[in-house]
ZADO-1210 file (C-alpha; in nm, 4 decimals, padded with zeros to 6 digits):
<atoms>
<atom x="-02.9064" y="-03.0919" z="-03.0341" code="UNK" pos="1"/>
<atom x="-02.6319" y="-02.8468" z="-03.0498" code="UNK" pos="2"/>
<atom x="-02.3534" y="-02.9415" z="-02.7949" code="UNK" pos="3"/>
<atom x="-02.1419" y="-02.5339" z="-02.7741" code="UNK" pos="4"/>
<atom x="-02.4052" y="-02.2710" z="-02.6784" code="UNK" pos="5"/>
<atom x="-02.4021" y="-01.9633" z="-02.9185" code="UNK" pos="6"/>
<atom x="-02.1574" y="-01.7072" z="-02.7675" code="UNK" pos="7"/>
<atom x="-02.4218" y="-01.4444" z="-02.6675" code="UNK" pos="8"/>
<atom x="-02.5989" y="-01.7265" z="-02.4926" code="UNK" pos="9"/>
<atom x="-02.5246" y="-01.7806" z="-02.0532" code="UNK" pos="10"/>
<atom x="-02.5791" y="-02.0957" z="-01.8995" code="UNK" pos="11"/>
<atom x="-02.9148" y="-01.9879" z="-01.7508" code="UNK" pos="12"/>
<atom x="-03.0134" y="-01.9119" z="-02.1161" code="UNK" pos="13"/>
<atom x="-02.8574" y="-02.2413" z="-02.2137" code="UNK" pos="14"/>
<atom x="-03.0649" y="-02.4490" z="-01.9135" code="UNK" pos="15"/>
<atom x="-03.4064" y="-02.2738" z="-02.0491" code="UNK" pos="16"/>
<atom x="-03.3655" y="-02.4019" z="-02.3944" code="UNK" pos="17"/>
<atom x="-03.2758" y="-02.7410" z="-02.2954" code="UNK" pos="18"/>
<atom x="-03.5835" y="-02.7512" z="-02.0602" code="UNK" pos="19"/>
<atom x="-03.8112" y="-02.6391" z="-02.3693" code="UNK" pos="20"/>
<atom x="-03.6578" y="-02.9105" z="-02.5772" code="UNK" pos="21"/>
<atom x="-03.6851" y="-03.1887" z="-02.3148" code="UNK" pos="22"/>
<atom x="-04.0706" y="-03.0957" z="-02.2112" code="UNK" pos="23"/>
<atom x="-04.1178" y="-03.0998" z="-02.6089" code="UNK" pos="24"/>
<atom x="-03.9965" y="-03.4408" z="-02.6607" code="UNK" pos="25"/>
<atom x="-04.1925" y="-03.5938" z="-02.3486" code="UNK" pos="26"/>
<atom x="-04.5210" y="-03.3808" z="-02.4274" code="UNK" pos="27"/>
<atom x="-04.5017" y="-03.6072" z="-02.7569" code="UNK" pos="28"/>
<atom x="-04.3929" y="-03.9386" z="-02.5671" code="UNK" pos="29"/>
<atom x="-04.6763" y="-03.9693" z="-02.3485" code="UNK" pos="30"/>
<atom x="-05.0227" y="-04.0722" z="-02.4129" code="UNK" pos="31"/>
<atom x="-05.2759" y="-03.8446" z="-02.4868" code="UNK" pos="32"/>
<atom x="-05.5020" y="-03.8873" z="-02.1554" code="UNK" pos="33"/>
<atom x="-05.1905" y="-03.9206" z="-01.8985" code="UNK" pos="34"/>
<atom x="-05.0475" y="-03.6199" z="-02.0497" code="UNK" pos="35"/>
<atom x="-05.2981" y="-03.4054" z="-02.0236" code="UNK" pos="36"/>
<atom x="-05.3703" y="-03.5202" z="-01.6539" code="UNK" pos="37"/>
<atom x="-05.0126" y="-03.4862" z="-01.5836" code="UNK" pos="38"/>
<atom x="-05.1030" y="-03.1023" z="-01.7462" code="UNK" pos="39"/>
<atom x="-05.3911" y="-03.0430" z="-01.5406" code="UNK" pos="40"/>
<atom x="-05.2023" y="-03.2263" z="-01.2546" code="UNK" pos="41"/>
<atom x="-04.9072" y="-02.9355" z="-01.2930" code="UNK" pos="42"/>
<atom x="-05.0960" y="-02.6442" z="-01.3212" code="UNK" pos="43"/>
<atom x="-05.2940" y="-02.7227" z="-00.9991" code="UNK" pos="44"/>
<atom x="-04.9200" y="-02.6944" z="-00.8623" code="UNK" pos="45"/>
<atom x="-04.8364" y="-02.3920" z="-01.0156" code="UNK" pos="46"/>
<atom x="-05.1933" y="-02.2514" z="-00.8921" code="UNK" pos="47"/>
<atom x="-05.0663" y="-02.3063" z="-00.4970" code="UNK" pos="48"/>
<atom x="-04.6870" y="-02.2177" z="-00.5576" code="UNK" pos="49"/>
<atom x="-04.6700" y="-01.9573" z="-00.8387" code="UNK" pos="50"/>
<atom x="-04.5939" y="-01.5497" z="-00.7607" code="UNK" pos="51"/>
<atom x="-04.8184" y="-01.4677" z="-00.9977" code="UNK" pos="52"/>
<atom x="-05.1501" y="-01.6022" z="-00.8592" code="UNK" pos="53"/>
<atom x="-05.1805" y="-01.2532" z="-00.6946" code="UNK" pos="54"/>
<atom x="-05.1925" y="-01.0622" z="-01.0174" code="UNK" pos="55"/>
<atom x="-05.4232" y="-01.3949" z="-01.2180" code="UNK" pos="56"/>
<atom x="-05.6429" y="-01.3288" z="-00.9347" code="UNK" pos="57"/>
<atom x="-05.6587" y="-00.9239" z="-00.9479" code="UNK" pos="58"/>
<atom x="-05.6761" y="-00.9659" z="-01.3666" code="UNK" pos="59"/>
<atom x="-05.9972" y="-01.2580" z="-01.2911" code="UNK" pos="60"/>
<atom x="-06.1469" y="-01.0794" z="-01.0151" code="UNK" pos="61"/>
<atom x="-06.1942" y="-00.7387" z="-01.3076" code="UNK" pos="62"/>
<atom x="-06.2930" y="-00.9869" z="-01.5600" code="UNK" pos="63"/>
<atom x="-06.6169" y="-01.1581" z="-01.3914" code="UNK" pos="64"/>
<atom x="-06.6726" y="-00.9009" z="-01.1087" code="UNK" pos="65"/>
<atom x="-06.5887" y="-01.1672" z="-00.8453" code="UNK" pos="66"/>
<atom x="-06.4763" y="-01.0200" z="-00.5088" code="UNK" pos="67"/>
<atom x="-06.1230" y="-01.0887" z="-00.4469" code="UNK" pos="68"/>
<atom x="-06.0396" y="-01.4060" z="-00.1706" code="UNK" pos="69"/>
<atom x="-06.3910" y="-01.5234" z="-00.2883" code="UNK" pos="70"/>
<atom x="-06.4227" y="-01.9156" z="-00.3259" code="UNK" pos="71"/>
<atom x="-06.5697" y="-01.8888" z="-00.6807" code="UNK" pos="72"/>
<atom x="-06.2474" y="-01.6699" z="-00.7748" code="UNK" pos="73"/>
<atom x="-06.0392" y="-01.9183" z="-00.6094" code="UNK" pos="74"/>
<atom x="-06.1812" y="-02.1750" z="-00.7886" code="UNK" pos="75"/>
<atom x="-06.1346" y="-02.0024" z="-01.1507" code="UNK" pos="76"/>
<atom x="-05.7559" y="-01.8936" z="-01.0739" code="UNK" pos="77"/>
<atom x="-05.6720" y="-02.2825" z="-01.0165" code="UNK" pos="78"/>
<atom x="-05.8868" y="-02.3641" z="-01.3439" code="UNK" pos="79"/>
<atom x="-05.6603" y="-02.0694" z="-01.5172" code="UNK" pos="80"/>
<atom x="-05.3251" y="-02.2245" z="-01.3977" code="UNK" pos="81"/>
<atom x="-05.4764" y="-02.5380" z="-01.5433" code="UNK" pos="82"/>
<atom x="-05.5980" y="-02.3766" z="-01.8694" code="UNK" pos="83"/>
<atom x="-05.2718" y="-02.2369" z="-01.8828" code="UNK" pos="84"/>
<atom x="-05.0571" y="-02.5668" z="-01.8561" code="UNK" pos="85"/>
<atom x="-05.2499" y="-02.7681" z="-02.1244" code="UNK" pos="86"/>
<atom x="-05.1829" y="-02.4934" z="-02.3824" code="UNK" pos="87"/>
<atom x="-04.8129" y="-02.5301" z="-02.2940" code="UNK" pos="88"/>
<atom x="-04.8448" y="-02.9546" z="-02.3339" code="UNK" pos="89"/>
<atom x="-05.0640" y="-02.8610" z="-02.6541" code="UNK" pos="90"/>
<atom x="-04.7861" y="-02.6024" z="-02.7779" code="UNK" pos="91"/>
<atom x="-04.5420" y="-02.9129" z="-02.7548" code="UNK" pos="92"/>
<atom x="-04.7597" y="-03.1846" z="-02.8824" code="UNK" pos="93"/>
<atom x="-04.9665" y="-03.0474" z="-03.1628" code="UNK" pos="94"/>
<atom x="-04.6370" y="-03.0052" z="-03.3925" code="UNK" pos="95"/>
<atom x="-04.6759" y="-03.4103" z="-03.5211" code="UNK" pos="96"/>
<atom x="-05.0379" y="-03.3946" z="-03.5866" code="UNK" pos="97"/>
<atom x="-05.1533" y="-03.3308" z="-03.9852" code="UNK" pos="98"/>
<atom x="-05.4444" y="-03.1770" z="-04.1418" code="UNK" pos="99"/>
<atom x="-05.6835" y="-03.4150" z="-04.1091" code="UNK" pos="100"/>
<atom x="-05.6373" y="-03.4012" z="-03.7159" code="UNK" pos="101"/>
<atom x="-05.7243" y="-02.9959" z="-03.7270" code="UNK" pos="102"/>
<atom x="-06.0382" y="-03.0547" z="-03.9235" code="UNK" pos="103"/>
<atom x="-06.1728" y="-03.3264" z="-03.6895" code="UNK" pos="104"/>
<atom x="-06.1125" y="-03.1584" z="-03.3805" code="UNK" pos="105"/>
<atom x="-06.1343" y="-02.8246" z="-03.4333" code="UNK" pos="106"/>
<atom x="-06.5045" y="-02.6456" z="-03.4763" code="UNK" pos="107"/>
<atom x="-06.4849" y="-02.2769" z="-03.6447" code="UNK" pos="108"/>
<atom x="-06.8099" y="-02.0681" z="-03.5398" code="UNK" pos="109"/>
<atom x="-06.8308" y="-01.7748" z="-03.8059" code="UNK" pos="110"/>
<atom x="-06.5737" y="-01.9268" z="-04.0572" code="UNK" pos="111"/>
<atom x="-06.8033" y="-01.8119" z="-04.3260" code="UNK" pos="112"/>
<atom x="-06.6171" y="-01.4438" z="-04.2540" code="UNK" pos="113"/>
<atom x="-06.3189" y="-01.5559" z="-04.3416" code="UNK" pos="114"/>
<atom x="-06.4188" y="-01.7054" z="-04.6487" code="UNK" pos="115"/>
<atom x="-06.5990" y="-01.4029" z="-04.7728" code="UNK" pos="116"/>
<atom x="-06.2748" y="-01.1304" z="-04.7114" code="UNK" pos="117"/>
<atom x="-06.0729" y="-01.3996" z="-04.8964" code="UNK" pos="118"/>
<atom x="-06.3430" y="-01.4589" z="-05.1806" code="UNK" pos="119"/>
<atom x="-06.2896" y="-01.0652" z="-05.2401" code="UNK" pos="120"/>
<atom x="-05.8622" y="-01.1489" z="-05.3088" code="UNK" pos="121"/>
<atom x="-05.7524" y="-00.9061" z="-05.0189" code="UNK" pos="122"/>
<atom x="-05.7029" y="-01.1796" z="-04.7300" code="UNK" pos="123"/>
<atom x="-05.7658" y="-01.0787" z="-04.4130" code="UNK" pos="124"/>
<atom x="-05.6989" y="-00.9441" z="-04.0486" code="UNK" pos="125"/>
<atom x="-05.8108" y="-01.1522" z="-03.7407" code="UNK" pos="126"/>
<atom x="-05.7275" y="-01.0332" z="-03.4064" code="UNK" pos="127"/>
<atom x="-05.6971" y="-01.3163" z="-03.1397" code="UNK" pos="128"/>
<atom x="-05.5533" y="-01.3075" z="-02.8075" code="UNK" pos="129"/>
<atom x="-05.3709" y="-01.5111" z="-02.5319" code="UNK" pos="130"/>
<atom x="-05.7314" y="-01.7347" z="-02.5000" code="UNK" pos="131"/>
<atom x="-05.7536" y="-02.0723" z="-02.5149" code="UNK" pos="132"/>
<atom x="-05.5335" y="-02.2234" z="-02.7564" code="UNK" pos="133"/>
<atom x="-05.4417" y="-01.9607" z="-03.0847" code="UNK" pos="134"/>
<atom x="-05.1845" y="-02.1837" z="-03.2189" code="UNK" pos="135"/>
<atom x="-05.4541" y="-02.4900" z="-03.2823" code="UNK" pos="136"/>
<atom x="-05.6454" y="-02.1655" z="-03.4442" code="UNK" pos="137"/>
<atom x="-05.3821" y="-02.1152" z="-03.6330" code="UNK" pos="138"/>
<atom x="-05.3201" y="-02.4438" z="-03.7988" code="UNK" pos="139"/>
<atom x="-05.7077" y="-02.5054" z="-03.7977" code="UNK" pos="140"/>
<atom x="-05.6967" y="-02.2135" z="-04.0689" code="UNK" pos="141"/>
<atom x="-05.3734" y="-02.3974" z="-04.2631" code="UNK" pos="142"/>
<atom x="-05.5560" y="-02.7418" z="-04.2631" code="UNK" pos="143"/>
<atom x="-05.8427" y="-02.5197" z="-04.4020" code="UNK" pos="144"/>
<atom x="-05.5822" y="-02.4802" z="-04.7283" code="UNK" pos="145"/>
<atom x="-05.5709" y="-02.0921" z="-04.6304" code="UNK" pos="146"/>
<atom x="-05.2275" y="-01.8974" z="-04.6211" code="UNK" pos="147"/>
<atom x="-05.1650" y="-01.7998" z="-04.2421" code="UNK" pos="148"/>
<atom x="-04.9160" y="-01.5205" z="-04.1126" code="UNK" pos="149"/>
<atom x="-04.8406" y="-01.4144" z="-03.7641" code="UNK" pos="150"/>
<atom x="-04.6025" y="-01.2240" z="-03.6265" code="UNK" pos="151"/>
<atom x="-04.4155" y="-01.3590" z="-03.2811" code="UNK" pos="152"/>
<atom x="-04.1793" y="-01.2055" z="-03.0276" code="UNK" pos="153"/>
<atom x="-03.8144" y="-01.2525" z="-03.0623" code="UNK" pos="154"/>
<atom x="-03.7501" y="-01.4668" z="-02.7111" code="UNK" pos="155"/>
<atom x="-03.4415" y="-01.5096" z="-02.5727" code="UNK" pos="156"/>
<atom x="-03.2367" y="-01.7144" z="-02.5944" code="UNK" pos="157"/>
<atom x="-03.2450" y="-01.6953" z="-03.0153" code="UNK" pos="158"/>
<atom x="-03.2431" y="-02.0446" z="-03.0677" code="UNK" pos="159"/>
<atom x="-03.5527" y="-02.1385" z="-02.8346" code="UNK" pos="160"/>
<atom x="-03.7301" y="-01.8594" z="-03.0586" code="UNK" pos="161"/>
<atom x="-03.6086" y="-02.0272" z="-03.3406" code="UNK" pos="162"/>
<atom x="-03.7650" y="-02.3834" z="-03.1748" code="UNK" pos="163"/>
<atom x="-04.0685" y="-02.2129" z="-03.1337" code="UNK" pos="164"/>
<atom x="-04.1003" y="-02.0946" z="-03.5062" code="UNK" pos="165"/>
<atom x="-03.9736" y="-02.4353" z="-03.6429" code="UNK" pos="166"/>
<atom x="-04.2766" y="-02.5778" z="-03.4499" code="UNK" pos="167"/>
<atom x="-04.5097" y="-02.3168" z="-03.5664" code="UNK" pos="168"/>
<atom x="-04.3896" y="-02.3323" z="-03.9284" code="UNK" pos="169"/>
<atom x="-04.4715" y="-02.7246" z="-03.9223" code="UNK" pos="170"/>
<atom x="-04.8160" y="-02.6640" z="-03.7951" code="UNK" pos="171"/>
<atom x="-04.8746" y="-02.4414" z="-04.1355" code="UNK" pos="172"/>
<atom x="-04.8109" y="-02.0957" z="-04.0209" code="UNK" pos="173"/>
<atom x="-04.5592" y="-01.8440" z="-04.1524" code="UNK" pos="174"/>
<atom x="-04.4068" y="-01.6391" z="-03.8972" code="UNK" pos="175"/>
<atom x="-04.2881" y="-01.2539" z="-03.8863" code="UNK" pos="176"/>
<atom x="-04.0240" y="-01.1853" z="-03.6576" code="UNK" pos="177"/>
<atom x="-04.1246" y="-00.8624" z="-03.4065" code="UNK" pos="178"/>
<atom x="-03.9125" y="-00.6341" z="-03.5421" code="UNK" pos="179"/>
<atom x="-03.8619" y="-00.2993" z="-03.7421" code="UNK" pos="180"/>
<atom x="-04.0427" y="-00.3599" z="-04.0732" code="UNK" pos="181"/>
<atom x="-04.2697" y="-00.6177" z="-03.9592" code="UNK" pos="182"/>
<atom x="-04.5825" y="-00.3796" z="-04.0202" code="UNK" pos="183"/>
<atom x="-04.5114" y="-00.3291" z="-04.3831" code="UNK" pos="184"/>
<atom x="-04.4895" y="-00.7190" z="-04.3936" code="UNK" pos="185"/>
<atom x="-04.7886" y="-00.7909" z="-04.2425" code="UNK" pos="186"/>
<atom x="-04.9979" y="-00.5501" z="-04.4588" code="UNK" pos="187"/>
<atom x="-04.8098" y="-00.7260" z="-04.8057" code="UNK" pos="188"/>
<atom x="-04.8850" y="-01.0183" z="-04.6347" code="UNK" pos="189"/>
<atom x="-05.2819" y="-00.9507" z="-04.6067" code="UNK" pos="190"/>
<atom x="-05.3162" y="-00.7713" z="-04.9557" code="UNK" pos="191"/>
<atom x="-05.1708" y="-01.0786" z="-05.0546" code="UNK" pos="192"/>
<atom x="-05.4999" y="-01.2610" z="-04.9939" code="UNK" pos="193"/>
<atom x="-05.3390" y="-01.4095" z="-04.6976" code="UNK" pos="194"/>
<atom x="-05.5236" y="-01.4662" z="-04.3257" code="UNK" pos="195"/>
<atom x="-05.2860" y="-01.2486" z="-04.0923" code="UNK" pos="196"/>
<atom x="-05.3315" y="-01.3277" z="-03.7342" code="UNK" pos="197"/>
<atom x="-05.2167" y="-01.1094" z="-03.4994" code="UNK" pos="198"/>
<atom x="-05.2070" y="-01.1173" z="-03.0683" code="UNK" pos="199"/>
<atom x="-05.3996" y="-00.7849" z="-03.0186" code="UNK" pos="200"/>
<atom x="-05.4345" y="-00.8152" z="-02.6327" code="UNK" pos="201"/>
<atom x="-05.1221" y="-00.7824" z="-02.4505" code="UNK" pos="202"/>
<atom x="-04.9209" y="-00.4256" z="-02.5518" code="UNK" pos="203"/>
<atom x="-04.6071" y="-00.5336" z="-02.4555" code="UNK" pos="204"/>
<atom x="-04.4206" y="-00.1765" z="-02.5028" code="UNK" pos="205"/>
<atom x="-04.7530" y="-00.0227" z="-02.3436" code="UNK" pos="206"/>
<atom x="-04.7328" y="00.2199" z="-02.5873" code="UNK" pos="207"/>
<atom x="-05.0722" y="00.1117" z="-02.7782" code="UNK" pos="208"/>
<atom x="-05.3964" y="00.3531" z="-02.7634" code="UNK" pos="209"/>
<atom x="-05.5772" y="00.3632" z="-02.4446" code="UNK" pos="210"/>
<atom x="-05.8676" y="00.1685" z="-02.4722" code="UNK" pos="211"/>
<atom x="-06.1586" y="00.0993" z="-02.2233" code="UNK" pos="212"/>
<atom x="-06.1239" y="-00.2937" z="-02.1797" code="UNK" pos="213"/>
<atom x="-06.3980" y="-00.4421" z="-01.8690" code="UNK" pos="214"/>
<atom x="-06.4554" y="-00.0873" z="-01.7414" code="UNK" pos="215"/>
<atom x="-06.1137" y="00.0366" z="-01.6789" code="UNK" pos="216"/>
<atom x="-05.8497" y="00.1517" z="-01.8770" code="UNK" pos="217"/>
<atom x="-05.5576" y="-00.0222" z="-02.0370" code="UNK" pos="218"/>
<atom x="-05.3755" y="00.0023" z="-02.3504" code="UNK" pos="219"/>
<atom x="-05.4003" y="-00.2383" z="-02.6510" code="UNK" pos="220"/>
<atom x="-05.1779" y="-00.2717" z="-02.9746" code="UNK" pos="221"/>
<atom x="-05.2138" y="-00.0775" z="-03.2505" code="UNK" pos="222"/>
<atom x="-05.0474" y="-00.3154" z="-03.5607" code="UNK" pos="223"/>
<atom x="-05.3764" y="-00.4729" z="-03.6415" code="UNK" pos="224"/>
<atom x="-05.5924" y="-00.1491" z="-03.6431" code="UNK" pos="225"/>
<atom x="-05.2865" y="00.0240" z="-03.8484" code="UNK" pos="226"/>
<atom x="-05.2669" y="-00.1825" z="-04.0750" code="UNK" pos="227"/>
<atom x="-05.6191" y="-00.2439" z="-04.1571" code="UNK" pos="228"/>
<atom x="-05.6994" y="00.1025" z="-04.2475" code="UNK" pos="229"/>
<atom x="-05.3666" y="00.1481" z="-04.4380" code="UNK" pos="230"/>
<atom x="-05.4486" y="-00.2114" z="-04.6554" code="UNK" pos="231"/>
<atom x="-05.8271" y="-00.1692" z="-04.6745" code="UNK" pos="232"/>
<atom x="-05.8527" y="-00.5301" z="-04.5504" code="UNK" pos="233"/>
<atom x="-06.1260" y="-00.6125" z="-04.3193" code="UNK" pos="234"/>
<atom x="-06.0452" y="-00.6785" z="-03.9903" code="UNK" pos="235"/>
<atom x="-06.2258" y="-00.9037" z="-03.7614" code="UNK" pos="236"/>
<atom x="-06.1724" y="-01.0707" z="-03.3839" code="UNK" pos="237"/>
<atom x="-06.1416" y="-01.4469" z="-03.2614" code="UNK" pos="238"/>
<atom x="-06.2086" y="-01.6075" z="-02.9398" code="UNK" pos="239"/>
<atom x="-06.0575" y="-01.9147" z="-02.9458" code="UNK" pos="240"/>
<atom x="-06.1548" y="-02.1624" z="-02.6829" code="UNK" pos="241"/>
<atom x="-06.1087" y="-02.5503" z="-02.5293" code="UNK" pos="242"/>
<atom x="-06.3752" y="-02.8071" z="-02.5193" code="UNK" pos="243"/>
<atom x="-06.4270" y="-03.1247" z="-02.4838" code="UNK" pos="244"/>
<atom x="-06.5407" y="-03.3157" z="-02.7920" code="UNK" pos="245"/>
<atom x="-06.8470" y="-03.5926" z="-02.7690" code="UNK" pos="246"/>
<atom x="-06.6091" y="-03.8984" z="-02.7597" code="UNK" pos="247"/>
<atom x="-06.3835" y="-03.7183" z="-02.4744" code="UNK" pos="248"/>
<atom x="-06.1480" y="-03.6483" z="-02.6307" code="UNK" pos="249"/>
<atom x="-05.9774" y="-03.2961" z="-02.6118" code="UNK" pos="250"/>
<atom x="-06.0509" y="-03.0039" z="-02.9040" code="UNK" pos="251"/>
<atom x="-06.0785" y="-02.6156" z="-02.9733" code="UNK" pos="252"/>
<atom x="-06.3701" y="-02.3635" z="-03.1129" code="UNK" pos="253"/>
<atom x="-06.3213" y="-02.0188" z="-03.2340" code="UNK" pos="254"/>
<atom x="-06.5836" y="-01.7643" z="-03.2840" code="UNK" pos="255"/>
<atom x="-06.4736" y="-01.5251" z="-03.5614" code="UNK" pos="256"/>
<atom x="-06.6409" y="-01.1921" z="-03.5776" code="UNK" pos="257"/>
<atom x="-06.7819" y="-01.0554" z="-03.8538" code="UNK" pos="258"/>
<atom x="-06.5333" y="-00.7804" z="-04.0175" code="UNK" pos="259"/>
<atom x="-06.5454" y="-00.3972" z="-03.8003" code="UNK" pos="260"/>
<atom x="-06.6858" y="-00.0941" z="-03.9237" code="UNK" pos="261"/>
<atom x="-06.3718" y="00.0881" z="-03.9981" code="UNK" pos="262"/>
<atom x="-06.3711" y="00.4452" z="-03.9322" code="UNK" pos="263"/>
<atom x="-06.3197" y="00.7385" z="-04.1657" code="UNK" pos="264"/>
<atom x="-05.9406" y="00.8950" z="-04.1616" code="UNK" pos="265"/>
<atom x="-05.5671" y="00.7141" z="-04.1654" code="UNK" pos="266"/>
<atom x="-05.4495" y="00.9404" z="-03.8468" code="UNK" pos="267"/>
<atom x="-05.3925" y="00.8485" z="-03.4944" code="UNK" pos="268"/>
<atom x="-05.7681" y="00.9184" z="-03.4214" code="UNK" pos="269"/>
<atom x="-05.9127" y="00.6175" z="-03.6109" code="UNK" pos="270"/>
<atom x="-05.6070" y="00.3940" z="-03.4720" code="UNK" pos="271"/>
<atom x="-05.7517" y="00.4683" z="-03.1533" code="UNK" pos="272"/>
<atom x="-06.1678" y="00.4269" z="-03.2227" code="UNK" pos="273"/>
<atom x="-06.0395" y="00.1118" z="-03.4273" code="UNK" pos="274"/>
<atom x="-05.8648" y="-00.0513" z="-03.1628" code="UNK" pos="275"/>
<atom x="-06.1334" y="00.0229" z="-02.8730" code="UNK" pos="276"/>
<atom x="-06.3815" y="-00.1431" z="-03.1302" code="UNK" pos="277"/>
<atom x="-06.1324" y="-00.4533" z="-03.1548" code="UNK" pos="278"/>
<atom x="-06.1231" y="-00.4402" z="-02.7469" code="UNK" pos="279"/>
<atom x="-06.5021" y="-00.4246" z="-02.6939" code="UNK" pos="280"/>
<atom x="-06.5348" y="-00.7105" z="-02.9177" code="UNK" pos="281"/>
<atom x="-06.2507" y="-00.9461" z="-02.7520" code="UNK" pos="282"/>
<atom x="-06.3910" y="-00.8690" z="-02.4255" code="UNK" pos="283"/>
<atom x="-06.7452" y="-01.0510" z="-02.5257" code="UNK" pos="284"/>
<atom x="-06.4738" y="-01.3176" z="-02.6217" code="UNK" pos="285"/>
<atom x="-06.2914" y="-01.3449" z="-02.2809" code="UNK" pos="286"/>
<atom x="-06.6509" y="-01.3338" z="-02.0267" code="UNK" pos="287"/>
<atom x="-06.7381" y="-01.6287" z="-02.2007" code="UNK" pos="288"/>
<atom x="-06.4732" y="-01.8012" z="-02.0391" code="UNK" pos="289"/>
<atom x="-06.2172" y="-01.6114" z="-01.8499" code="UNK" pos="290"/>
<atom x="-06.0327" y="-01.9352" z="-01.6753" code="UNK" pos="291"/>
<atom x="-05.8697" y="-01.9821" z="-02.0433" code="UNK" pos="292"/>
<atom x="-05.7529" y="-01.5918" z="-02.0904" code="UNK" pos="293"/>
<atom x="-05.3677" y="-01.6402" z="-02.0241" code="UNK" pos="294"/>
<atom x="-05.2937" y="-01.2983" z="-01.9182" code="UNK" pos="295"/>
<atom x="-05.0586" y="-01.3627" z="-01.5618" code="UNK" pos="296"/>
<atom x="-04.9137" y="-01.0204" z="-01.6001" code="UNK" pos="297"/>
<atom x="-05.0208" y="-00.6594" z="-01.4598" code="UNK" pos="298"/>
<atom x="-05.2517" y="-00.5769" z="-01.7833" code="UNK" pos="299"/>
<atom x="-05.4598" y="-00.2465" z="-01.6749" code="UNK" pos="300"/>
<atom x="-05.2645" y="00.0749" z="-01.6331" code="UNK" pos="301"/>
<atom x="-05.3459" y="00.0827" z="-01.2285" code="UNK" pos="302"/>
<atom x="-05.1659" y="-00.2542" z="-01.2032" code="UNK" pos="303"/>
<atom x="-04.9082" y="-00.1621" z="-01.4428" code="UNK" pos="304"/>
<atom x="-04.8505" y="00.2230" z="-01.2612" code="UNK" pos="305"/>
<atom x="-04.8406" y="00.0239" z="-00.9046" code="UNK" pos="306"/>
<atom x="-04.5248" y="-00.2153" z="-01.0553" code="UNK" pos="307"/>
<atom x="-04.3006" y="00.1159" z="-01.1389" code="UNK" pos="308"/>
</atoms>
């Protein structure tokens, strides 16, 4: 562990990175069982305590049609805190497991789709979202012997991005910094017979196509839609979710679509039909279970207007 902070880096940048790093290193001390109570334990916490339970409740309350101060919605923001906080002790622990762990605890519904686009030599697109636990998706589809590429946010500070990708990287994935030129990367990356994952939920510059996404509007990215009628590569959507194995002990499933019908046309116009395709698909993916959607930020355009 570095001992000067980079120059561009403050002490509250400094503290955040340490935290990461310490959390990492006792995520992997503990024993599986006590840390995942200790998980479940914390996110009860954060359920009672955190500002956002306001807008986890608003985002639940559109998802399942539950009236809002209603003791069923109650009871699925807590499980959503918790949901929330074993994908952060996962995110930490997962980086010293090997292949053979991803094969025995993780159960792929609809693999056979991603076998077929890479039988035909021009990989393939899968759109997944902040549900249940991507990364274990992701080095599911490495253990598989498949090429994986994401792309990630550049966090601040640098080096905790940096931690982030060196933990990613071990788990089998390549990763694509957000940044200009990443597009053209991606779509070399998934002619190249390579399975490119991409977070198509959350548009962080909000500057996606307006799609209609649990009967009200919001806006999605446009990378994966872009790029899959640029490359020609099909393009399909995962839900990705927790479960309990037989023996107790903790795993994951994903449910991969089958690849989209693509629309005619390159121009902004099948962008836009492409993407609301991709978000009436991952919605069937988030009702199944909602409580693992980690979305704790204003996400339809109402709640995103009423923030400004």
């Amino acid at each position: 562990m570095p001992t000067k902070r980079p120059p561009d880096e403050g002490r509250l940048l400094q503290l955040v990175y340490y935290a990461y790093v310490a959390f990492s290193r006792l995520a992997l001390a503990l024993p599986e069982r006590v840390a995942y109570g200790l998980a479940r334990f914390a996110g009860g916490v954060a359920a009672k305590r955190s500002g956002k339970r306001a807008i986890v409740e608003r985002n639940l309350s559109r998802v399942t049609g539950l009236p809002p101060g209603s003791p069923e919605l109650q009871r699925l923001v807590v499980e959503a805190f918790r949901s929330y906080a074993r994908y952060w002790l996962e995110t930490f622990r997962l980086v010293r497991e090997g292949r053979e762990f991803f094969l025995e605890r993780f159960r792929g519904v609809g693999d056979e789709n991603l076998d077929d686009a890479l039988a035909k030599g021009r990989g393939g697109i899968v759109v997944v979202g902040h549900l249940g636990n991507w990364d274990a998706a992701g080095a599911w589809v490495g253990a598989r012997g498949n090429r994986l590429v994401t792309v990630a946010e550049v966090l601040r500070p640098r080096r905790m991005f940096d931690f982030f990708v060196r933990h990613r990287e071990a788990l089998g994935m390549h990763i694509i910094p957000a940044a200009p030129g990443a597009t053209d990367r991606i779509a070399e990356a998934a002619e190249g017979n390579a399975i490119v994952a991409i977070l198509g939920d959350r548009d962080l510059k909000g500057k996606g196509p307006e799609v209609t996404f649990f009967g009200e509007t919001t806006t999605f990215p446009a990378g994966a839609a872009s790029v899959a009628l640029r490359t020609g590569v099909p393009l399909m959507v995962a839900g990705v979710y927790e479960e309990m194995l037989p023996d107790g002990r903790r795993g994951w499933r994903a449910e991969i679509s089958a690849p989209l019908e693509v629309p005619e046309g390159h121009g902004s116009e099948a962008v836009q039909e492409l993407t609301q395709r991709v978000a009436t698909a991952y919605e069937a993916y988030v009702r199944k279970a909602p409580e693992q959607w980690h979305v704790f930020q204003p996400f339809w355009l109402a709640d995103r207007e009423e923030r400004r």
